[in-house]
MDAnalysis code that builds the backbone (N, CA, C; Angstrom):
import MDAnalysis as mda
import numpy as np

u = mda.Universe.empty(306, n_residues=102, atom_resindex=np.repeat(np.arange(102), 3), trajectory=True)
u.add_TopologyAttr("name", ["N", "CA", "C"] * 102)
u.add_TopologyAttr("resid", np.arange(1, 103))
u.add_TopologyAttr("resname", ["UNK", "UNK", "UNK", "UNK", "UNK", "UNK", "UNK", "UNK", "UNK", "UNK", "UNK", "UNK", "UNK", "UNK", "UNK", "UNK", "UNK", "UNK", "UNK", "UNK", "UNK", "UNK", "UNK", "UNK", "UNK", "UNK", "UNK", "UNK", "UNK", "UNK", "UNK", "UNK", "UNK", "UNK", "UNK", "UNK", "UNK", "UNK", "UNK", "UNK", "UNK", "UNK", "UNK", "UNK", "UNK", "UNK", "UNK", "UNK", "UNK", "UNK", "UNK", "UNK", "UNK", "UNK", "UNK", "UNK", "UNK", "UNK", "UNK", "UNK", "UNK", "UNK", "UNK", "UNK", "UNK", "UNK", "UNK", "UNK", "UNK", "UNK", "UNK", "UNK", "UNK", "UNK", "UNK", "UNK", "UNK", "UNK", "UNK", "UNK", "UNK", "UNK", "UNK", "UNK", "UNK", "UNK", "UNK", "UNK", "UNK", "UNK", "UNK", "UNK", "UNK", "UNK", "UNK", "UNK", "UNK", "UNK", "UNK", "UNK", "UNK", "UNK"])
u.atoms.positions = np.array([
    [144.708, 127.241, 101.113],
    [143.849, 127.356, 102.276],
    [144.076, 126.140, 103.174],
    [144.127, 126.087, 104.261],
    [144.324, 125.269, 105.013],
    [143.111, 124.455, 106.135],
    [142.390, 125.322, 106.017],
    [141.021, 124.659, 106.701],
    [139.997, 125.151, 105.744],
    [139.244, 123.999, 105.498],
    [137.948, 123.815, 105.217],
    [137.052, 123.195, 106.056],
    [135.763, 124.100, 105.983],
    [134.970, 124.038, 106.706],
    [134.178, 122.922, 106.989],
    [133.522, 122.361, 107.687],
    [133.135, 121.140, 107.666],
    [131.114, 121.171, 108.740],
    [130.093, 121.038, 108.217],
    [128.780, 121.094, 108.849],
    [128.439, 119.746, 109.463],
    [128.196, 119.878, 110.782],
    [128.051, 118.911, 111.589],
    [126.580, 119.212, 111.531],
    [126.264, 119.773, 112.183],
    [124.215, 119.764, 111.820],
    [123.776, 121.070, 111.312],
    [122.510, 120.551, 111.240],
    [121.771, 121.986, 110.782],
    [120.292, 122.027, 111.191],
    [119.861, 123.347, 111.731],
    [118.117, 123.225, 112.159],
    [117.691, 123.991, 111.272],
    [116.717, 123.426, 110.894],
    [115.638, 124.339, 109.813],
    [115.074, 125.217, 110.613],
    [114.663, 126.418, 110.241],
    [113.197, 126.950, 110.863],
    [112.459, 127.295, 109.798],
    [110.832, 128.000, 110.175],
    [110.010, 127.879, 108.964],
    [109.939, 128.886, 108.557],
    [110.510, 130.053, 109.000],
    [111.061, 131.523, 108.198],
    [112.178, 131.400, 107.022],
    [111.872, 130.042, 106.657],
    [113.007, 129.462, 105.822],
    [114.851, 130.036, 105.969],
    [114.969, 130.071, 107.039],
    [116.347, 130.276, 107.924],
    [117.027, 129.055, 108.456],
    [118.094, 128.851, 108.510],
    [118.971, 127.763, 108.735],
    [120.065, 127.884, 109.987],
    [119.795, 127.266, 111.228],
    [121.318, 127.487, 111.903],
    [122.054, 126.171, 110.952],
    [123.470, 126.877, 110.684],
    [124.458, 125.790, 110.897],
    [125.310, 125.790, 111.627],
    [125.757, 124.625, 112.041],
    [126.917, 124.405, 113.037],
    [127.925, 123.675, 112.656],
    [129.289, 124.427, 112.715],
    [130.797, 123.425, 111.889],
    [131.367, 123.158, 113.088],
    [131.918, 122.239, 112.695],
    [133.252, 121.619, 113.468],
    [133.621, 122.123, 114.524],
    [134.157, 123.294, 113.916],
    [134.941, 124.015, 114.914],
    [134.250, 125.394, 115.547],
    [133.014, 125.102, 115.809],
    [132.338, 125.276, 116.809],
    [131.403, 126.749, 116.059],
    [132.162, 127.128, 115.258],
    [131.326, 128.581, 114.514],
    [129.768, 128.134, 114.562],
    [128.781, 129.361, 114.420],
    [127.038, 128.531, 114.448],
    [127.166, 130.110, 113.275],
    [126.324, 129.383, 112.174],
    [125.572, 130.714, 111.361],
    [124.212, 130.512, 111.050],
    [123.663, 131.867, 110.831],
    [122.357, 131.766, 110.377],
    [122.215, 132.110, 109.114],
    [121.609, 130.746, 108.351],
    [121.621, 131.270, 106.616],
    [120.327, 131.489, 106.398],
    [119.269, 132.571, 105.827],
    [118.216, 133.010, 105.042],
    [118.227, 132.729, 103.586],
    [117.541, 131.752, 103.642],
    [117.195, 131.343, 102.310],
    [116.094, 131.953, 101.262],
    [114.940, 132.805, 101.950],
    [114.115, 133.765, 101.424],
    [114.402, 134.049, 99.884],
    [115.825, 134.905, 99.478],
    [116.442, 135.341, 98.844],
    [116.407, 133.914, 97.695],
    [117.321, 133.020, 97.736],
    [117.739, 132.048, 97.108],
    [116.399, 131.482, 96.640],
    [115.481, 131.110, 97.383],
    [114.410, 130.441, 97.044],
    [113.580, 132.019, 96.438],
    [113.360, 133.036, 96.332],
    [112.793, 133.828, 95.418],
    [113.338, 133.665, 94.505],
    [114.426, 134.119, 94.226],
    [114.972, 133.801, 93.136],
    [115.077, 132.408, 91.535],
    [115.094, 131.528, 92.977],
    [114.483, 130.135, 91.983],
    [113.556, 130.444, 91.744],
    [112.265, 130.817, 92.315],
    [111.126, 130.843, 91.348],
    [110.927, 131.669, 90.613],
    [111.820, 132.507, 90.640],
    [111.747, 133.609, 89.453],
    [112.154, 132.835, 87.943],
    [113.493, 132.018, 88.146],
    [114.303, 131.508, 87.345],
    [114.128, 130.405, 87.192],
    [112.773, 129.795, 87.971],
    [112.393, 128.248, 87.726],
    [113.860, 127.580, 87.882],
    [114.538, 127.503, 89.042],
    [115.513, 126.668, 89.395],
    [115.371, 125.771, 90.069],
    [116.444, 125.186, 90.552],
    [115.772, 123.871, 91.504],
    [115.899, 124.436, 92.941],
    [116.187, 125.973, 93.214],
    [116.004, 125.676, 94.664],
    [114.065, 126.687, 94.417],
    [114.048, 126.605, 93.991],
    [111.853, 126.995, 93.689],
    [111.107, 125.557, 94.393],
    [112.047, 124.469, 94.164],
    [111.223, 123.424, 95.077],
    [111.293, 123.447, 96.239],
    [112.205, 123.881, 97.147],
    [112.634, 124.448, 98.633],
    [110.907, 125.372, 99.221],
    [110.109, 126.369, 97.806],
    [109.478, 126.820, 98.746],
    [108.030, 126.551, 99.322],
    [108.189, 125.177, 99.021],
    [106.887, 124.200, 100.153],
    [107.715, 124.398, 102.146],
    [107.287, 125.110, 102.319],
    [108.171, 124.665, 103.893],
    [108.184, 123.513, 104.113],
    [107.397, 122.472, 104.159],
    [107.562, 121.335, 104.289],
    [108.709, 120.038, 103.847],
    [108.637, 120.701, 102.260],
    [109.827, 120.141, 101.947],
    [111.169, 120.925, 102.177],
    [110.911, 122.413, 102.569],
    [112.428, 122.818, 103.083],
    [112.758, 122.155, 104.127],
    [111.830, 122.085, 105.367],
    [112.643, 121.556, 106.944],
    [112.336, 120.180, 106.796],
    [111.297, 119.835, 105.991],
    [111.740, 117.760, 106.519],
    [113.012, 117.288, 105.629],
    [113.326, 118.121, 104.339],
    [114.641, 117.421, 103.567],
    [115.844, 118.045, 103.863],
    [115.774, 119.138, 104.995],
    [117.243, 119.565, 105.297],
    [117.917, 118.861, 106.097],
    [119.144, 118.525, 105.701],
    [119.760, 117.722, 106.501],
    [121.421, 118.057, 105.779],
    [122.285, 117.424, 106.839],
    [124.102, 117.418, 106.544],
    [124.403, 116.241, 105.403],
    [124.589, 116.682, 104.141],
    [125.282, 115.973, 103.032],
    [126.150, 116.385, 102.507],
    [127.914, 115.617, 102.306],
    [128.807, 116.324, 101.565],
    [129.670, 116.946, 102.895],
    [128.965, 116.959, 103.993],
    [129.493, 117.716, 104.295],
    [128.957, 119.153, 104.565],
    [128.105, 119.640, 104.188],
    [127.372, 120.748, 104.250],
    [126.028, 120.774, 104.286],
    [125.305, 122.502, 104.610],
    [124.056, 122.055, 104.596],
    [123.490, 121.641, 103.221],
    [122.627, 120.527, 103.299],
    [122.018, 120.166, 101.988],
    [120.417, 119.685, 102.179],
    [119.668, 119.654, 101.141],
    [118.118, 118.931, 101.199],
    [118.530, 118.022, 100.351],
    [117.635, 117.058, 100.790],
    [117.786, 115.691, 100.369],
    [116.266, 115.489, 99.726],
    [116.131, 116.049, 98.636],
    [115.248, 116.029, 97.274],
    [114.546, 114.803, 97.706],
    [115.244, 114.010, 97.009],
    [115.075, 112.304, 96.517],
    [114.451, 111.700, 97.650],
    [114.906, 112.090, 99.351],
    [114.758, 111.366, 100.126],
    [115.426, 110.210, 100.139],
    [116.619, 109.746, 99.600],
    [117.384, 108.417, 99.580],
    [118.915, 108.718, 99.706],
    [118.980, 109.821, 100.323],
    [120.470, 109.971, 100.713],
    [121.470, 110.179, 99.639],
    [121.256, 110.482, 98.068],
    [122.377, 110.148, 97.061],
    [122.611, 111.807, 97.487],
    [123.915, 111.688, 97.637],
    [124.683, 113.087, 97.387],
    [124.725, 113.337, 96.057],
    [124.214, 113.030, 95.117],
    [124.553, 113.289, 93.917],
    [123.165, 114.261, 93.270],
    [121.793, 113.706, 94.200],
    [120.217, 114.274, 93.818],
    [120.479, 115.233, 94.799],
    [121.002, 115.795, 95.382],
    [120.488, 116.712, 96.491],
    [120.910, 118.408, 96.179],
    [120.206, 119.170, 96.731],
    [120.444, 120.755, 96.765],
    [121.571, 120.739, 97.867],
    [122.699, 121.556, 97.648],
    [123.345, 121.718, 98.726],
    [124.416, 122.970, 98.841],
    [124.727, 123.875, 99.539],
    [125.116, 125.126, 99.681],
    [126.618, 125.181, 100.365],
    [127.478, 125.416, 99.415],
    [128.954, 125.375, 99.334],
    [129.223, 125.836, 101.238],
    [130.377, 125.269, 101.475],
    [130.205, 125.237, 103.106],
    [131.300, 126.603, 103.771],
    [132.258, 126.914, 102.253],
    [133.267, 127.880, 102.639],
    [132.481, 129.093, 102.454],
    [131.292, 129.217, 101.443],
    [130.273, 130.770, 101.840],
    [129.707, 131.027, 103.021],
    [128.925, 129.284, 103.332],
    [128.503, 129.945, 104.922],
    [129.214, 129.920, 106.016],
    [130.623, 129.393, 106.213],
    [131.387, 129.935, 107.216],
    [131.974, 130.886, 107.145],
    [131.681, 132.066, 106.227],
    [131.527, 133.412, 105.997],
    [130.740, 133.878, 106.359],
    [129.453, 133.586, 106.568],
    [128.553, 134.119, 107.373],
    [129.034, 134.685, 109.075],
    [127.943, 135.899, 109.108],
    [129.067, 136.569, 110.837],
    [128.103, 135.338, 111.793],
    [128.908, 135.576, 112.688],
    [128.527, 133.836, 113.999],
    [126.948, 134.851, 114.390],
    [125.917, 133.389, 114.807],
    [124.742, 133.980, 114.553],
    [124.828, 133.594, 116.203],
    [123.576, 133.921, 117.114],
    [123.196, 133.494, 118.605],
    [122.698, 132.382, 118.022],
    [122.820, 131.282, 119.129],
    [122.376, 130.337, 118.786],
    [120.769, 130.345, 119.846],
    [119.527, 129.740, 118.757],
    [118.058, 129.538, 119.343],
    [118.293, 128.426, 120.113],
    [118.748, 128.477, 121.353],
    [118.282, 127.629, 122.452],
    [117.085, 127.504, 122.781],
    [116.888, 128.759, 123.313],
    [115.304, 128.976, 124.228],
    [114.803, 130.264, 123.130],
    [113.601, 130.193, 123.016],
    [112.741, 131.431, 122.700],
    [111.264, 131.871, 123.484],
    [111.329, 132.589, 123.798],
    [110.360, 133.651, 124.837],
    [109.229, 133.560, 123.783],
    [108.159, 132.791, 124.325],
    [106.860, 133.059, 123.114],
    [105.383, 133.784, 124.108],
    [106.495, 134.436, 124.904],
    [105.176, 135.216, 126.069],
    [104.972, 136.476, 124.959],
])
């Protein structure tokens, strides 16, 4: 493979949905709903993701990809983080600039 993907930022929202944005300009939207049911089914570690609070204040770019930063101390090593070649598989999402809340 010759390119790997690379996450420059990421916005949380509180529908526990994720834009990401790579490098090379792709934007996806990841739903985490799924993943985080699942942890709490399976008592995993993404079951701690479903405080919203701690989903959008610890999401942030680690590694390289989107990741939460658990610990709050930046170790790439404590953090949740979601392989970056699945979600640039994701189909290109619109990106939320503006939203109409009339």
């Amino acid at each position: 493979m010759d390119y790997f993907p690379e996450v420059v930022q990421v916005i949380p929202y509180s529908d526990y949905s994720v834009d990401v944005y790579f490098h090379d300009g792709k934007i996806v939207r990841y739903d985490m709903r799924g993943i985080i049911k699942e942890g709490e089914e399976k008592q995993n570690v993404f079951a701690r993701l479903k405080d919203i609070g701690v989903f959008e204040k610890t999401c942030n770019v680690m590694n390289g990809t989107l990741a939460w930063d658990i610990a709050g101390n930046r170790d790439e090593s404590r953090c949740i983080d979601i392989d970056p070649l699945m979600l640039h598989e994701l189909p290109m999402a619109k990106e939320r600039i503006a939203v109409d809340v009339s």
